[in-house]
PDB file of N, H, CA, C and O in Angstrom:
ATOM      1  N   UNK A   1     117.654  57.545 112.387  1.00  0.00           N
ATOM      2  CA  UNK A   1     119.057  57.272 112.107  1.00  0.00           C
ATOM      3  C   UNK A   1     119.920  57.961 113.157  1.00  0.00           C
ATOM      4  O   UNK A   1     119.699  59.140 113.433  1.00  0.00           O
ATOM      5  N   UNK A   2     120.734  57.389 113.657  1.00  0.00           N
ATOM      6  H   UNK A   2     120.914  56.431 113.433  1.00  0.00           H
ATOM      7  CA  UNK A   2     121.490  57.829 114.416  1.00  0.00           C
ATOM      8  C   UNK A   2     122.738  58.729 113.904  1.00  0.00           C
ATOM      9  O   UNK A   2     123.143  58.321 112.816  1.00  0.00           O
ATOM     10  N   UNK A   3     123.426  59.801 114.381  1.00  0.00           N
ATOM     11  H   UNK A   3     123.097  60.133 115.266  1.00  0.00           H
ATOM     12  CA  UNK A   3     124.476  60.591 114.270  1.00  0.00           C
ATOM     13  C   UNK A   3     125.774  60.054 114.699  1.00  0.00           C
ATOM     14  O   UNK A   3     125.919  59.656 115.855  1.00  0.00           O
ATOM     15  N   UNK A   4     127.028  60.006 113.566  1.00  0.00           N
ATOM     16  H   UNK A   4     126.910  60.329 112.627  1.00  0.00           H
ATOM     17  CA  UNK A   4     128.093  58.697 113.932  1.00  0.00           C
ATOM     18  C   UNK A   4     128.892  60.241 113.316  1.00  0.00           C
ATOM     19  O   UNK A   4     128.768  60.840 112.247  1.00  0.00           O
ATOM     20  N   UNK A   5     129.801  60.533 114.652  1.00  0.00           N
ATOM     21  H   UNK A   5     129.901  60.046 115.519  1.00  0.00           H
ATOM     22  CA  UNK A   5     131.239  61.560 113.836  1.00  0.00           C
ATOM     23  C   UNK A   5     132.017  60.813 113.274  1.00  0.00           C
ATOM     24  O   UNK A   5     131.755  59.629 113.488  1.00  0.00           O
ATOM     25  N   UNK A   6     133.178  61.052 112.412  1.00  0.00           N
ATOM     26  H   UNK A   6     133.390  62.014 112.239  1.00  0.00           H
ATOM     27  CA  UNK A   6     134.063  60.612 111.987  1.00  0.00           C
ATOM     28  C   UNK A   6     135.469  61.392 112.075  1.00  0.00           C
ATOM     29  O   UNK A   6     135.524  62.549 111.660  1.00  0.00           O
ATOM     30  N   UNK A   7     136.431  60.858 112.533  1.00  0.00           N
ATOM     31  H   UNK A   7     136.386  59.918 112.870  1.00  0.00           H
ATOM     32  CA  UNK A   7     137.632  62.306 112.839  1.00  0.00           C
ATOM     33  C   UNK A   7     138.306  61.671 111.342  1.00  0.00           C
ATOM     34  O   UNK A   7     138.094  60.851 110.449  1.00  0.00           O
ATOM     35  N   UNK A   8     139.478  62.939 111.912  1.00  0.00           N
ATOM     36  H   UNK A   8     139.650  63.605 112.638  1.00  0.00           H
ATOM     37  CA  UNK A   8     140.036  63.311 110.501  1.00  0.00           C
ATOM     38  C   UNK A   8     141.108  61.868 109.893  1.00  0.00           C
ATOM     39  O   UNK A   8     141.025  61.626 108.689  1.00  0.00           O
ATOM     40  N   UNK A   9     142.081  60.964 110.771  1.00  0.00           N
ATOM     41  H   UNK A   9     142.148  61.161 111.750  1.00  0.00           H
ATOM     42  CA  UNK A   9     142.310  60.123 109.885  1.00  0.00           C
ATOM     43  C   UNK A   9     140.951  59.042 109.246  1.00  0.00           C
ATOM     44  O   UNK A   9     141.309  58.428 108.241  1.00  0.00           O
ATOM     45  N   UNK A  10     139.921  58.836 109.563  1.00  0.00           N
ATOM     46  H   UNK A  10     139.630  59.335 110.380  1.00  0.00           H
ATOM     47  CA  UNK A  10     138.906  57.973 108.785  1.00  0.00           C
ATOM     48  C   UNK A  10     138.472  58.832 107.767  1.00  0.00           C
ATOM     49  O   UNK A  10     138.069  58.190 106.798  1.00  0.00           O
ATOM     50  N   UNK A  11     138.400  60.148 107.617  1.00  0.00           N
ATOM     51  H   UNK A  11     138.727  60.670 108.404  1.00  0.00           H
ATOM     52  CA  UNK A  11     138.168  60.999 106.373  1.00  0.00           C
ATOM     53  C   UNK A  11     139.004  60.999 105.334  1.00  0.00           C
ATOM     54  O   UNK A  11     138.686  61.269 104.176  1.00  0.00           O
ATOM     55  N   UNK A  12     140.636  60.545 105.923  1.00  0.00           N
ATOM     56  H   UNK A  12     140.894  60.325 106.864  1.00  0.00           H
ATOM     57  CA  UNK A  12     141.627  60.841 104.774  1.00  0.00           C
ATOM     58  C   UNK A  12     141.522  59.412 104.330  1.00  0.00           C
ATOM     59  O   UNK A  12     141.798  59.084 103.176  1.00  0.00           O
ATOM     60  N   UNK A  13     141.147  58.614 105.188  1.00  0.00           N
ATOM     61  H   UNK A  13     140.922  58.880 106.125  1.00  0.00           H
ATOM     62  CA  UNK A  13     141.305  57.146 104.775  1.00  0.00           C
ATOM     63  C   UNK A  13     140.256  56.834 103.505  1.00  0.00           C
ATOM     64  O   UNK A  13     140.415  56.157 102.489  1.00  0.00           O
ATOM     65  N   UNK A  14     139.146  57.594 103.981  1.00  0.00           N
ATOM     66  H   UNK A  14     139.017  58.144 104.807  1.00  0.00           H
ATOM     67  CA  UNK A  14     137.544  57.337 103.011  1.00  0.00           C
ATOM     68  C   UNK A  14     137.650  57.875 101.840  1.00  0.00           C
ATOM     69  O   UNK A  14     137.364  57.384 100.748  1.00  0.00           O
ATOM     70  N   UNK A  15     138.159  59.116 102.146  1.00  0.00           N
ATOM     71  H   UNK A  15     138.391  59.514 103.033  1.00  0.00           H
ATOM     72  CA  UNK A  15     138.377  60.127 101.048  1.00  0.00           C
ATOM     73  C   UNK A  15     139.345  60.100  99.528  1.00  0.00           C
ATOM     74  O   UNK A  15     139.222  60.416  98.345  1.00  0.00           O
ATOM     75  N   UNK A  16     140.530  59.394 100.620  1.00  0.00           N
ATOM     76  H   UNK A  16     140.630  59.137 101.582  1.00  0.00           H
ATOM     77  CA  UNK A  16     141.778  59.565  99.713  1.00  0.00           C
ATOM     78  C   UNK A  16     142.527  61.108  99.788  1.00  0.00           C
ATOM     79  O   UNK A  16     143.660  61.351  99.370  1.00  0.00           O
ATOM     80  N   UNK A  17     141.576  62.098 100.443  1.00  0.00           N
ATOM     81  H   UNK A  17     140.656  61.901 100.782  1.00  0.00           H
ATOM     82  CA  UNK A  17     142.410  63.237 100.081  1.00  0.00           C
ATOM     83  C   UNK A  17     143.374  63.843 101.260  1.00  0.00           C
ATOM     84  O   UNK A  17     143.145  63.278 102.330  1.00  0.00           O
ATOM     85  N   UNK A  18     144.129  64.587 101.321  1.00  0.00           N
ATOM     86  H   UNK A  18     144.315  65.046 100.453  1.00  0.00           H
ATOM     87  CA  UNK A  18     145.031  64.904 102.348  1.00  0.00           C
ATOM     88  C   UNK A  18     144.070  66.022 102.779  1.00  0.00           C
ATOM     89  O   UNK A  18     143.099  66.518 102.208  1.00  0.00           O
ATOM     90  N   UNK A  19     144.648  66.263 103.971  1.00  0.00           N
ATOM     91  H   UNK A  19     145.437  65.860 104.435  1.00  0.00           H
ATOM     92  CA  UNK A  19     144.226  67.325 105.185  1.00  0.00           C
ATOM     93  C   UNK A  19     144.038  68.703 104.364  1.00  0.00           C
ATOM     94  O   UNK A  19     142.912  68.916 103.916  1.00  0.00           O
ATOM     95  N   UNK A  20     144.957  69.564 104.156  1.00  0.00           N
ATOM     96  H   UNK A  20     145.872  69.391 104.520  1.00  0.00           H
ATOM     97  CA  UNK A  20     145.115  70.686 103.403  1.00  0.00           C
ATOM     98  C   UNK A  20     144.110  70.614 102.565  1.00  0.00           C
ATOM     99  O   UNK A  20     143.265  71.508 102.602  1.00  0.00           O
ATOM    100  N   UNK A  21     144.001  69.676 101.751  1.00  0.00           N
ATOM    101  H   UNK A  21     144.688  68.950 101.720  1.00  0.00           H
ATOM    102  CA  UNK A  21     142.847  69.427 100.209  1.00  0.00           C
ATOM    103  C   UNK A  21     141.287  69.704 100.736  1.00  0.00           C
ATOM    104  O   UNK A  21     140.482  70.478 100.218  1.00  0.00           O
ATOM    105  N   UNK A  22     141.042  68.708 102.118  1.00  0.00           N
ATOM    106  H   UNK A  22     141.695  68.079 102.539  1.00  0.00           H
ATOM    107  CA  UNK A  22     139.857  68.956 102.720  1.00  0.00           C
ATOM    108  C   UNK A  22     139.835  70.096 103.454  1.00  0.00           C
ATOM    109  O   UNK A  22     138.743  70.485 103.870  1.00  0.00           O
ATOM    110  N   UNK A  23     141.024  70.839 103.747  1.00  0.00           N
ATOM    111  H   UNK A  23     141.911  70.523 103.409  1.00  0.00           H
ATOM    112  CA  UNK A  23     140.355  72.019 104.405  1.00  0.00           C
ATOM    113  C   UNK A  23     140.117  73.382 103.443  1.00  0.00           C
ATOM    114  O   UNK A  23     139.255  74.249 103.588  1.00  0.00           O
ATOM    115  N   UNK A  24     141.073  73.293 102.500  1.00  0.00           N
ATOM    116  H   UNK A  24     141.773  72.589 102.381  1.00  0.00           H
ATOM    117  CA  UNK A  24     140.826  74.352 101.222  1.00  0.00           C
ATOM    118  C   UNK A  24     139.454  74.028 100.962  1.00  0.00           C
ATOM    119  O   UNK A  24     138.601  74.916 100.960  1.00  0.00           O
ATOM    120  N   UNK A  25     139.046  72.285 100.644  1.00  0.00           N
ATOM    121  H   UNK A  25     139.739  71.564 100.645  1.00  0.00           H
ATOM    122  CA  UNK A  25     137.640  72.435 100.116  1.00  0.00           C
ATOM    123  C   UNK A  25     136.583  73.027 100.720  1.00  0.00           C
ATOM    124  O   UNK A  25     135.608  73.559 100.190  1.00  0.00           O
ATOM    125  N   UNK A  26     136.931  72.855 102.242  1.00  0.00           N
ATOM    126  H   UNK A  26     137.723  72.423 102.673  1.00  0.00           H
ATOM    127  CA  UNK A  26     135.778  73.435 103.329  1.00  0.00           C
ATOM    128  C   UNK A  26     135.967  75.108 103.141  1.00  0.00           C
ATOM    129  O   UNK A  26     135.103  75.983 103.176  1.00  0.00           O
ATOM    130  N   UNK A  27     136.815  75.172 103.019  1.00  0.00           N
ATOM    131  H   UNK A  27     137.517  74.460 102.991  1.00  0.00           H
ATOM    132  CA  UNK A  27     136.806  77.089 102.700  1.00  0.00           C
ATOM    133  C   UNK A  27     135.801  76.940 101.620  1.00  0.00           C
ATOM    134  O   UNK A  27     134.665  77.172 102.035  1.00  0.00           O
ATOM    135  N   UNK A  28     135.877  76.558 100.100  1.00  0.00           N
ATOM    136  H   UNK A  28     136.800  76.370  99.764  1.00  0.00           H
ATOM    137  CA  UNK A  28     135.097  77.244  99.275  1.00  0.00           C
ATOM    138  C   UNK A  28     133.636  76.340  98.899  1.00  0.00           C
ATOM    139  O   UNK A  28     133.115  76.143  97.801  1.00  0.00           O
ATOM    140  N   UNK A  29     133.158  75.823 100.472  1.00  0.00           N
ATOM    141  H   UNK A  29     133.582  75.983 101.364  1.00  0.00           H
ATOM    142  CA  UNK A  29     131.726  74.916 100.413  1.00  0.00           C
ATOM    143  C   UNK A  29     131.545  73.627  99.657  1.00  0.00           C
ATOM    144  O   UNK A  29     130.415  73.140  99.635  1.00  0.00           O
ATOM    145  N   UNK A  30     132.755  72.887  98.897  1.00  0.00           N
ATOM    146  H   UNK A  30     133.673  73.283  98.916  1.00  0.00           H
ATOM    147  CA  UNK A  30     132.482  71.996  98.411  1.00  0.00           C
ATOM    148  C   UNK A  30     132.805  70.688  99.240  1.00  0.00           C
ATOM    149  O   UNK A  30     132.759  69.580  98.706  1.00  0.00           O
ATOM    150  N   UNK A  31     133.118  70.861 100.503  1.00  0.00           N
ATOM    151  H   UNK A  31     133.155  71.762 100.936  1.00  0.00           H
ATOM    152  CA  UNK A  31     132.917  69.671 101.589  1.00  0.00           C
ATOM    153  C   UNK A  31     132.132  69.845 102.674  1.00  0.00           C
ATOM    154  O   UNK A  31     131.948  70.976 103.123  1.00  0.00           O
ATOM    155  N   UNK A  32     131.817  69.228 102.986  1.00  0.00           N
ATOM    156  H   UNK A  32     131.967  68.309 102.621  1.00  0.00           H
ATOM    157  CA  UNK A  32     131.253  69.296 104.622  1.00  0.00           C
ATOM    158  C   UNK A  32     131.922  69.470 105.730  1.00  0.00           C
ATOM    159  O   UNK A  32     132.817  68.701 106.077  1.00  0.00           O
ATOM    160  N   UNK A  33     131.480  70.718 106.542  1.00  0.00           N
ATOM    161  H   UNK A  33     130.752  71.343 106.260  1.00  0.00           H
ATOM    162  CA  UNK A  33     131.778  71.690 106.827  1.00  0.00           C
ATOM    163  C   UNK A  33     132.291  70.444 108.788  1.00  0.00           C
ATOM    164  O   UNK A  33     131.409  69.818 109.375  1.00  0.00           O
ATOM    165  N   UNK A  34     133.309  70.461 109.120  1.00  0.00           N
ATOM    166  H   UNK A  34     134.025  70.970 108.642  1.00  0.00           H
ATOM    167  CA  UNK A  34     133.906  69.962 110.383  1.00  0.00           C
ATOM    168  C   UNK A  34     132.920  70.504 111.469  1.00  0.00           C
ATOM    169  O   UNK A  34     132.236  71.497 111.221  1.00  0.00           O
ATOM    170  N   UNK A  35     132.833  69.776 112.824  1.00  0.00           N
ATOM    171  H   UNK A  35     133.389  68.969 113.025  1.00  0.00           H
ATOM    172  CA  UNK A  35     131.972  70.358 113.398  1.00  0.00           C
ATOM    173  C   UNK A  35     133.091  70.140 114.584  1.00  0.00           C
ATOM    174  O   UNK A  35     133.908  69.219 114.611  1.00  0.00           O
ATOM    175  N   UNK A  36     132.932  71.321 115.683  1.00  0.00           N
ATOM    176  H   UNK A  36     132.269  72.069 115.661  1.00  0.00           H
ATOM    177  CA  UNK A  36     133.570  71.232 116.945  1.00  0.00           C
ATOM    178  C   UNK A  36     132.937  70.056 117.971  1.00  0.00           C
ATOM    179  O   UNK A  36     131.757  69.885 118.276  1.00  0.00           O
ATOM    180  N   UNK A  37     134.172  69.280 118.412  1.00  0.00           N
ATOM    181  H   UNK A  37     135.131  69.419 118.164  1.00  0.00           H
ATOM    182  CA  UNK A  37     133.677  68.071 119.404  1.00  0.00           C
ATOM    183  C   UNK A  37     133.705  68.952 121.082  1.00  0.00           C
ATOM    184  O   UNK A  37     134.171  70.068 120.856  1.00  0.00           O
ATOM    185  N   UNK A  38     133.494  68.862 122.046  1.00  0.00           N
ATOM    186  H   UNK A  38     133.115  67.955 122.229  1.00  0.00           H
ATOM    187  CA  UNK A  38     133.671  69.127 123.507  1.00  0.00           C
ATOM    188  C   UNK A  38     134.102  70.753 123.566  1.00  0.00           C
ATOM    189  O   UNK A  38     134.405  71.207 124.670  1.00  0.00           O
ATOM    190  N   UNK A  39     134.124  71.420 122.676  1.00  0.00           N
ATOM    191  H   UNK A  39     133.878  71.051 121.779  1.00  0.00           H
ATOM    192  CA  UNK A  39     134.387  73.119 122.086  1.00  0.00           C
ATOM    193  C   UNK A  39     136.022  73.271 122.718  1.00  0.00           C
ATOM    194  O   UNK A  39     136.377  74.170 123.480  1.00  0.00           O
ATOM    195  N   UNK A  40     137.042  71.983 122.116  1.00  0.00           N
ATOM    196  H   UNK A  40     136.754  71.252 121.498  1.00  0.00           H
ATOM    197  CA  UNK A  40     138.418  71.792 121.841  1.00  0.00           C
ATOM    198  C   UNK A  40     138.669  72.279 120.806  1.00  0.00           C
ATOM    199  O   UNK A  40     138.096  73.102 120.093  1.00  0.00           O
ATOM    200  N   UNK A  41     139.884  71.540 120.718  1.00  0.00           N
ATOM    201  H   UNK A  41     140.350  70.871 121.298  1.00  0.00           H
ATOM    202  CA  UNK A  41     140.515  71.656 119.354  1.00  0.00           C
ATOM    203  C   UNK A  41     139.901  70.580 118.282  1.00  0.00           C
ATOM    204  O   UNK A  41     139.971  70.655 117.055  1.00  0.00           O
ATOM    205  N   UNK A  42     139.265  69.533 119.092  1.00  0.00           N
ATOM    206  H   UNK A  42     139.208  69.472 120.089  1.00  0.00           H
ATOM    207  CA  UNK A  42     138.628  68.354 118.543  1.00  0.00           C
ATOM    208  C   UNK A  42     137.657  68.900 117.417  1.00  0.00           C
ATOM    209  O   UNK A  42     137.064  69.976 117.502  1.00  0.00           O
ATOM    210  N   UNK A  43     137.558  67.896 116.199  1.00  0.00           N
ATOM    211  H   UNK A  43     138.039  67.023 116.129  1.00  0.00           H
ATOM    212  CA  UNK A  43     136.724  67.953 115.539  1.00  0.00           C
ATOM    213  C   UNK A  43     136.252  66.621 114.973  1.00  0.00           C
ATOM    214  O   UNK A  43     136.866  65.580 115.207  1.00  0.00           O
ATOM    215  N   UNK A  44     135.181  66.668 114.244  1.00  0.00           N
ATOM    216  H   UNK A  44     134.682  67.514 114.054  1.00  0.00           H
ATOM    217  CA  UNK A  44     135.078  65.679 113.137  1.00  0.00           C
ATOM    218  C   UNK A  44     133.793  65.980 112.290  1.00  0.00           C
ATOM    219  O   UNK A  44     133.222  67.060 112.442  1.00  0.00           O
ATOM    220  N   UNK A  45     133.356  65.109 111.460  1.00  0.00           N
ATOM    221  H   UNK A  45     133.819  64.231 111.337  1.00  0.00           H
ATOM    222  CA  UNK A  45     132.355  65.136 110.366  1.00  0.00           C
ATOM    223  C   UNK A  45     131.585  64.143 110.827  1.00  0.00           C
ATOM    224  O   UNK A  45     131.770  63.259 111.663  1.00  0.00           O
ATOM    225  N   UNK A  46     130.283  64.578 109.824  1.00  0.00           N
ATOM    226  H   UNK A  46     130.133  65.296 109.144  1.00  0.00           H
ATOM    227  CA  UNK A  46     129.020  63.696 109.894  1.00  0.00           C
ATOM    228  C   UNK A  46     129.320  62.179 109.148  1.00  0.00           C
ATOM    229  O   UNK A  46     129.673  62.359 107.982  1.00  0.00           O
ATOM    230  N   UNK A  47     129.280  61.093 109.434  1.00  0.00           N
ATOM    231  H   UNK A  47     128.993  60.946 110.381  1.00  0.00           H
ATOM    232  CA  UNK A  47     129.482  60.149 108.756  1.00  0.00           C
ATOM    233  C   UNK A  47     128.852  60.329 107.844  1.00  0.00           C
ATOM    234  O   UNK A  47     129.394  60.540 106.759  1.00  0.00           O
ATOM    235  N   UNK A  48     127.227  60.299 108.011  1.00  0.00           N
ATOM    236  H   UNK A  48     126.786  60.127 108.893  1.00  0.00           H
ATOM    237  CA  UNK A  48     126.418  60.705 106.712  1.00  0.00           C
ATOM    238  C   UNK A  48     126.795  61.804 105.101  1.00  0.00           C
ATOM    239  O   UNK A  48     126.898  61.668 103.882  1.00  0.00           O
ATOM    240  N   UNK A  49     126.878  62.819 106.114  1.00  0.00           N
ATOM    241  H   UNK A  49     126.794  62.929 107.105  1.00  0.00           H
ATOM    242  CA  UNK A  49     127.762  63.817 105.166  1.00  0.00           C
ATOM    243  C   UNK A  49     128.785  63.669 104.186  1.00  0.00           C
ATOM    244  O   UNK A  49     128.869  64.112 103.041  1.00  0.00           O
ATOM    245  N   UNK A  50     129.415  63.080 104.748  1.00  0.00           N
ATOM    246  H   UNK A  50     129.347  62.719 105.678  1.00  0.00           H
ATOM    247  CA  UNK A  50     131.053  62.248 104.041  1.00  0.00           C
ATOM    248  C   UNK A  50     130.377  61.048 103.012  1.00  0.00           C
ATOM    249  O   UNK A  50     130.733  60.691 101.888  1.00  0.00           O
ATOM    250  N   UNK A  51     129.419  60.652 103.752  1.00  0.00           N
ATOM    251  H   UNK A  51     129.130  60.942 104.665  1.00  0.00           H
ATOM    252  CA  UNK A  51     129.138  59.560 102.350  1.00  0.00           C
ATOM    253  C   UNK A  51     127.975  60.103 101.399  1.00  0.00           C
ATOM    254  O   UNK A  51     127.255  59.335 100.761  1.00  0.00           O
ATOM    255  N   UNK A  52     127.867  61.328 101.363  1.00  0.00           N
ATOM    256  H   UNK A  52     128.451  61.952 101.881  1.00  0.00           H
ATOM    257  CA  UNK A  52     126.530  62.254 100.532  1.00  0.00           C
ATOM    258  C   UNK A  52     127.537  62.674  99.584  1.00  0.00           C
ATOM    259  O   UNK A  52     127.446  62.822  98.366  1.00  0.00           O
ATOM    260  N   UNK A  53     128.584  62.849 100.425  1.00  0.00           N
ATOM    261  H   UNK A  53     128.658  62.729 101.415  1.00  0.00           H
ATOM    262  CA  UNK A  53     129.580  63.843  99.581  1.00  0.00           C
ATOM    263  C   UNK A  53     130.710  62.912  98.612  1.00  0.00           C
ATOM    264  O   UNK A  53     131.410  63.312  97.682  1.00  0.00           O
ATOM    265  N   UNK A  54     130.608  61.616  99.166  1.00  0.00           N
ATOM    266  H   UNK A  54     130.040  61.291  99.922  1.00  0.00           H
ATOM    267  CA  UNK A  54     131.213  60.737  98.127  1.00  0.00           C
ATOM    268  C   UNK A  54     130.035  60.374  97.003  1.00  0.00           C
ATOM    269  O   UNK A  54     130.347  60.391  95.813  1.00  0.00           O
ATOM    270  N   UNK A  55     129.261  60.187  97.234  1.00  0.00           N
ATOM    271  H   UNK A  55     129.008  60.173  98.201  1.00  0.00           H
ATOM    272  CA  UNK A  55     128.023  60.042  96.394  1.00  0.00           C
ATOM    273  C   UNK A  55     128.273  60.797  95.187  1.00  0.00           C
ATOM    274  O   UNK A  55     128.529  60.400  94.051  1.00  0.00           O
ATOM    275  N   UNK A  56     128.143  62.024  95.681  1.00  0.00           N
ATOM    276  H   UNK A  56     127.935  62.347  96.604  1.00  0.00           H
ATOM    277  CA  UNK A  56     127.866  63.047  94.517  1.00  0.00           C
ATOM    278  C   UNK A  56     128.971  63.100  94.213  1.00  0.00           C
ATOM    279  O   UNK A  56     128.734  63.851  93.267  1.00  0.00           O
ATOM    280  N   UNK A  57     130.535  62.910  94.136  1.00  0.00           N
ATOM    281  H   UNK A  57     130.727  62.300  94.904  1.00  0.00           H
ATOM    282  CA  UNK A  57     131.162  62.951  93.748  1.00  0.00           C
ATOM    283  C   UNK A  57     131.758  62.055  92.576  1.00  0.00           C
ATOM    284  O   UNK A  57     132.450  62.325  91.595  1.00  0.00           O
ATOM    285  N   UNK A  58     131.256  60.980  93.032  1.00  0.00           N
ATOM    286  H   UNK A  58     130.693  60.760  93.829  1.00  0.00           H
ATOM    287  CA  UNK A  58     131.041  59.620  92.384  1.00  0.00           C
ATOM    288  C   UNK A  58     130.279  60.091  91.057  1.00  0.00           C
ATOM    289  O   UNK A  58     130.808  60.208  89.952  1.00  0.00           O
ATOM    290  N   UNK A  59     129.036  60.322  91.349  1.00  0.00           N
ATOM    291  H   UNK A  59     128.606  60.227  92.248  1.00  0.00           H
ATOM    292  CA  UNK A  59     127.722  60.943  90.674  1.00  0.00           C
ATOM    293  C   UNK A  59     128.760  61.871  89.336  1.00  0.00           C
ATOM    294  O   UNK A  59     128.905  61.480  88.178  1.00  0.00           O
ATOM    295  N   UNK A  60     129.286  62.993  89.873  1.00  0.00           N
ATOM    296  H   UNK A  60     129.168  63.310  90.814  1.00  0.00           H
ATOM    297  CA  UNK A  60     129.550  63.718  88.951  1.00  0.00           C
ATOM    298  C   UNK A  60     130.466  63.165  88.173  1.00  0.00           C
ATOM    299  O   UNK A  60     130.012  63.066  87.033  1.00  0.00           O
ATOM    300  N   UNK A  61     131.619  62.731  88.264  1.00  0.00           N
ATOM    301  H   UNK A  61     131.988  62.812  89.190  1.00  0.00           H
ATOM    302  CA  UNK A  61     132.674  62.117  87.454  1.00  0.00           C
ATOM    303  C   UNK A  61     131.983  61.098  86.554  1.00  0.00           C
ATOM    304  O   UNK A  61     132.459  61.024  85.422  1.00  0.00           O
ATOM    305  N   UNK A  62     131.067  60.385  86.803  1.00  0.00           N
ATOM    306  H   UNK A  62     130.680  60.445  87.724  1.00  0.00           H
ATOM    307  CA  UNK A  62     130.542  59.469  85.834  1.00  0.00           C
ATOM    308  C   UNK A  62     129.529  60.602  85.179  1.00  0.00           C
ATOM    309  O   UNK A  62     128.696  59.900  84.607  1.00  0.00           O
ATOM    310  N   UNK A  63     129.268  61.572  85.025  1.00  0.00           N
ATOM    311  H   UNK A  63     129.944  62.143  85.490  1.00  0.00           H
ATOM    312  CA  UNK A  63     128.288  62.151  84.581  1.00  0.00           C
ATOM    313  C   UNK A  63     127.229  61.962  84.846  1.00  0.00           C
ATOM    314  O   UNK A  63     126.612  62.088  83.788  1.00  0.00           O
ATOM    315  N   UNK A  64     126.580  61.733  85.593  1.00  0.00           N
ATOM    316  H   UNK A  64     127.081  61.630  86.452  1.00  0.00           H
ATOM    317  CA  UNK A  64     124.942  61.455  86.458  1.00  0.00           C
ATOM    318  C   UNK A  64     124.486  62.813  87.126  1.00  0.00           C
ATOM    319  O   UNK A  64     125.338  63.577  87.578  1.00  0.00           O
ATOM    320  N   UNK A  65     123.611  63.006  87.166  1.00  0.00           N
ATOM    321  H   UNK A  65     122.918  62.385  86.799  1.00  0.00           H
ATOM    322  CA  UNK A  65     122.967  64.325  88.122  1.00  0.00           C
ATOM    323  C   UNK A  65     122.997  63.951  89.599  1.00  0.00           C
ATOM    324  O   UNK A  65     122.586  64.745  90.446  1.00  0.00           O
TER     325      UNK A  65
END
């Protein structure tokens, strides 16, 4: 499988959540953690990640393990 980043407006788009929301969550480990692009200011996420993390999110609200 190949490795696909995703920057931050396709996260707010996927997500629904605002900037602030995803970065508080990344403080206390319940998102996936941004990774530095070209060691800028650039960043983004694992596509994969983002959709593990909708998964289980999905997962939990319906009550599923």
């Amino acid at each position: 499988m190949k490795a696909c980043f995703v920057r931050m407006p396709e996260v707010l788009s996927r997500t629904g959540l605002s900037r602030s929301h995803i970065y508080k969550l990344q403080s206390s480990g319940s998102f996936p953690k941004s990774i530095s692009l070209c060691g800028g200011r650039a960043v983004g996420w694992l596509d994969s990640e983002i959709d593990e993390w909708m998964e289980y999110r999905i997962n939990q609200s319906r009550g599923r393990s």
